[in-house]
N, C-alpha and C positions, 0 to 999 in steps of 0.2 A: 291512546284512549280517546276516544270522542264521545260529544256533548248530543242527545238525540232528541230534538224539538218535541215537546207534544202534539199529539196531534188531534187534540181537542182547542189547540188555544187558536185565535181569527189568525187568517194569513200571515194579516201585518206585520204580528210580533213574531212569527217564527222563520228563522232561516237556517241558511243549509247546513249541514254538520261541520262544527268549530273545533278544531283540536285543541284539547284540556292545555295542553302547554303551553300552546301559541295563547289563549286565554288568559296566562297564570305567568306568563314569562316576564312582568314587570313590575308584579309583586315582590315586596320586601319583604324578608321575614322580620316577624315582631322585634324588637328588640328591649320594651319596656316601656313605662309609660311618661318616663321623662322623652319620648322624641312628640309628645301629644300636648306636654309643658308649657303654658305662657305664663314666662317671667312678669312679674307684679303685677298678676291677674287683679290679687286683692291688694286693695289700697293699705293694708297694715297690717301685720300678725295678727292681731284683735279680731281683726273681722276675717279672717279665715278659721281663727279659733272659734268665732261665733255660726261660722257656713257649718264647720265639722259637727259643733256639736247641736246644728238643728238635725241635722241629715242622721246623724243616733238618733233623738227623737224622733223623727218622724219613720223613719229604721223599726225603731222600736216597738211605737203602733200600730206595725203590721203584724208584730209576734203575737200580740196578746189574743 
C-alpha cells in the first residue's frame, strides 16, 4: 500500500510516494497507559485526589 501526496498542497511539503510500512515500521503497538506514567508526578495523594476531582468538575460543566 502507498501513501499519495496531495496535489493541491505547495511542492515543499509533498514528496514521492512512501510505503505505508516503511512509514509505520517503528511504531509500537499501544500497550496502556502506564508506558505514558511519571512516577511522583504529584507531590502527594491529596493533590492528585484534588487534580481528579477538578477535572469531574470541570468534566462536568460541559454536560450541562
Amino acid at each position: 500500500m502507498t501513501v499519495n501526496p496531495k496535489s493541491d498542497l505547495p511542492a515543499e511539503w509533498v514528496s514521492d510516494k512512501q510505503d505505508l510500512a516503511e512509514l509505520v515500521k517503528a511504531v509500537r503497538p499501544y500497550s496502556g497507559g502506564d508506558e505514558y506514567a511519571i512516577p511522583d508526578f504529584f507531590a502527594s495523594d491529596q493533590e492528585q485526589q484534588e487534580f481528579v476531582a477538578w477535572v469531574r468538575t470541570e468534566r462536568d460543566k460541559e454536560l450541562v
